[in-house]
N, C-alpha and C positions, 0 to 999 in steps of 0.2 A: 208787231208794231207796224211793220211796213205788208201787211199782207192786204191790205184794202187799196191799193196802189198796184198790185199784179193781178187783181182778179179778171181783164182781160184775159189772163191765160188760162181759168175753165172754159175758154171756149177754143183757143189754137191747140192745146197741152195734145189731147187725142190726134188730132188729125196731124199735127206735126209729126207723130210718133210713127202713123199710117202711112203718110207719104215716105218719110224713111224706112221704112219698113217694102215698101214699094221701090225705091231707087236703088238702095243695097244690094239683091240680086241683079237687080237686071245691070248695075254696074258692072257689076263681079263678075257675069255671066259676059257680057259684052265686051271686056278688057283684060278678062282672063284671070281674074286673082284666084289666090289661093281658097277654097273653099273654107277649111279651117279657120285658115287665119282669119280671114274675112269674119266668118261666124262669131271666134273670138272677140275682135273690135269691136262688132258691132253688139253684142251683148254688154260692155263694158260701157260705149255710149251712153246704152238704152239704162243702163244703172244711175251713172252718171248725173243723166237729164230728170231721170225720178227722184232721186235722191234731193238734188236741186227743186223740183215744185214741191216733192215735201215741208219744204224750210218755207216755200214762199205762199201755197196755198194748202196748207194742209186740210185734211178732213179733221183731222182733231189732235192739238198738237201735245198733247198726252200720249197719243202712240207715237210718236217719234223716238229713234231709241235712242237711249241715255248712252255717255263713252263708256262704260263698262260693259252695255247690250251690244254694244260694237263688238265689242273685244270678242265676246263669246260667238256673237253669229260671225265675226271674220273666221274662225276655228270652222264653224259648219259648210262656210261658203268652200273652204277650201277641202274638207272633205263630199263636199256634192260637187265639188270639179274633180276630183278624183275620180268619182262614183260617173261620175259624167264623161271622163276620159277613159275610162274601163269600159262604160257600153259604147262609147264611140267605137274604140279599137276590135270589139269583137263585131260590133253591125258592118262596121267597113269590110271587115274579112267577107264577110257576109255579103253585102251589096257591090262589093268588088267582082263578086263571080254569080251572081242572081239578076242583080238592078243593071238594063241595059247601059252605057252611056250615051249612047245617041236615041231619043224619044222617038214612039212610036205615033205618037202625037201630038200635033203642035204644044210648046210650053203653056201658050194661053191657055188651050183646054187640059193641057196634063195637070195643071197646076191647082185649080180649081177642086178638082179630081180627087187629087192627091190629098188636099187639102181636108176635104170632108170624111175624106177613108180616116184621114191621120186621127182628124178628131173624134171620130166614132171607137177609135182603138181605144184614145185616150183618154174618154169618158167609162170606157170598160173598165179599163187597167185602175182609174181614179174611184170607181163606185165600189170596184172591187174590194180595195185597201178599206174602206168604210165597211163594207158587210165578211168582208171575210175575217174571221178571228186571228188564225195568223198574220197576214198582212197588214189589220189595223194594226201590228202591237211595231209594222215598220213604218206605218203611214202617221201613228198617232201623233209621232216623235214632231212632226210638222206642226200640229195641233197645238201643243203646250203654250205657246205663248200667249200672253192676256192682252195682245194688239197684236194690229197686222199692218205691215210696213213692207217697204220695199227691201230693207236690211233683214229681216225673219222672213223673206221668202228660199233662202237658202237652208234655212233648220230642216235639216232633214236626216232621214237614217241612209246609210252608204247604199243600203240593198235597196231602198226604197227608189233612189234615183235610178240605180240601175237597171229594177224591171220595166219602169216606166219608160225611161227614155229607149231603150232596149226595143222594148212588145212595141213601140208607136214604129217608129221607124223598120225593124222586122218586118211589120205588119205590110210598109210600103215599098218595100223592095221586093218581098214573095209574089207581092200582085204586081208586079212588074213596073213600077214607077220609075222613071231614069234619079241617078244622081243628082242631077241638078234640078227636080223637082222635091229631092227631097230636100236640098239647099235650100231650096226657096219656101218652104213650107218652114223647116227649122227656122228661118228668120220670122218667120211670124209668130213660131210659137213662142220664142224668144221674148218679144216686144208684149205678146198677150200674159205669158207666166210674169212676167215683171209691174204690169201695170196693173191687175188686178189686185195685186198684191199692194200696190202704193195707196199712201196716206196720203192721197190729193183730194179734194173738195172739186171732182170732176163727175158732171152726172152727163150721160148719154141718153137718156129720153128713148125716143122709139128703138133706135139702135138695139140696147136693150133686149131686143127679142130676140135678137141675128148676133149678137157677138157679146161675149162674156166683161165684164167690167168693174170694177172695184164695187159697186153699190152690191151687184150680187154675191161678190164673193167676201166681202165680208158676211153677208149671213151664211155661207158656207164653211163660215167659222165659228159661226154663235153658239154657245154653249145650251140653247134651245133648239133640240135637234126636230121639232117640227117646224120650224124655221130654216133651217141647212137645206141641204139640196145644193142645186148649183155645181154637180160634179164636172162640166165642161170647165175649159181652164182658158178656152180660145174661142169658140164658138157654142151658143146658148141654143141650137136648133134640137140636139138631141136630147138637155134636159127638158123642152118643153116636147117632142114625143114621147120622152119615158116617164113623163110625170113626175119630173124633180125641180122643176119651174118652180119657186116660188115669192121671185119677188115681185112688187109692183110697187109704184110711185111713193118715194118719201121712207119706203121701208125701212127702218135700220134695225141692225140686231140689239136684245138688250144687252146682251153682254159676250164676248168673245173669249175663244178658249176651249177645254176641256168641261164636258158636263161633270164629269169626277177627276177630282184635280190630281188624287191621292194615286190615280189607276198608272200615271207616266211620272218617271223622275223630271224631276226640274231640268230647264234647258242649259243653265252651266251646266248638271253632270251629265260632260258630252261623252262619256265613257261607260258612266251607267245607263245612260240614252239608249245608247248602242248593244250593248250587252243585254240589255233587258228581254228582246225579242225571244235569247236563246234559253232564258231563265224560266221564261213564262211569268214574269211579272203582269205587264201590262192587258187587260181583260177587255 
């Protein structure tokens, strides 16, 4: 009703998100907060504020989830903050005795750095779940729903969040990245897993080629898997050297979801969700 009245905001919605995404560390870093916590807020925001342009520009407000799809993806959100407070707690042990605390490098250039390492981990760890048999049957569980919204970006299996978030961050403290670059990197991947996923009616145009964004990743959900691709989740550089690029202007998926619906339980059974990996259900 009133969404022809906010459409100014496909044009601030992104870069509002950036510039936040930009002042949060360097806040936190400069004033001292708490890393976690900080971390915590400021993903809650970043939910917040999408959830909000969902209602007011949506891309299509059929994927918007109904209060029942609530109910169920609230159940998932709070086991991927489990699954997410379990790889926290073992990488920390980790990066407590590996990850310098004072950089060997200034923040500007460590950060950067950092950045590119994280997301080349995270395109591994993401393509992997797609070609490996066992890890699709943890990764699929993501898959099942027939929209993509900023509320189903939480559907996930417990182990699925853990190796991911896990192998990225691993990956930047063996190479010697300080803790506060990896802060600062988790903030963006933060603000990037979240908006890719939202139902806004936000196009990015050349961007596009440099940084991951809802128009791609819905077709990295399309049930037309020569369409998919798009396994970066934050930055689009390394789908377009490994040849998994394949959106361009206007593209939409035809349809979202599982190519075989029959292969993953339904996403209410969050218990046969779960359980399935160890059964060999899902193929």
């Amino acid at each position: 009703m009133f969404v022809g009245s906010f459409l100014w905001l496909r044009r601030v919605a992104y870069p509002v998100l950036l510039l936040a995404t930009v002042a949060t560390p360097v806040t936190a870093l400069g004033l001292g907060f708490n890393r976690a916590l900080t971390t915590t807020a400021f993903q809650y925001a970043v939910i917040g504020h999408l959830v909000l342009l969902e209602r007011l520009i949506p891309y299509d407000p059929s994927w918007n989830p109904s209060r029942r799809e609530w109910g169920w993806y609230g159940v998932y959100f709070m086991l991927t903050a489990l699954g997410s407070v379990t790889a926290q707690l073992l990488v920390d042990a980790v990066v407590s005795v590996l990850s310098p605390a004072v950089p060997a490098l200034p923040l500007a250039v460590e950060i950067p750095c950092a950045l590119l390492v994280g997301s080349l981990a995270s395109y591994a760890v993401h393509r992997l779940g797609h070609t490996n048999r066992w890890l699709w049957r943890l990764h699929g569980v993501h898959h099942v729903p027939e929209k993509v919204n900023v509320a189903n970006n939480g559907v996930n299996h417990v182990l699925d969040v853990l190796l991911a978030q896990a192998g990225v961050q691993l990956t930047l403290s063996l190479l010697g990245f300080s803790q506060n670059a990896v802060f600062a990197v988790g903030i963006f991947v933060i603000t990037q897993g979240y908006f890719i996923h939202a139902n806004i009616d936000v196009r990015l145009g050349r961007l596009n080629r440099w940084l991951a964004g809802p128009e791609q990743h819905r077709l990295h959900h399309s049930t037309d898997l020569s369409e998919a691709g798009h396994y970066g989740s934050d930055l689009a550089v390394w789908d377009r050297i490994f040849g998994s690029f394949t959106w361009y202007p206007d593209r939409v998926p035809r349809a979202v979801g599982l190519s075989d619906p029959t292969s993953f339980p339904r996403t209410e059974a969050v218990l046969t969700s779960h359980t399935q990996a160890l059964r060999g259900r899902a193929g």
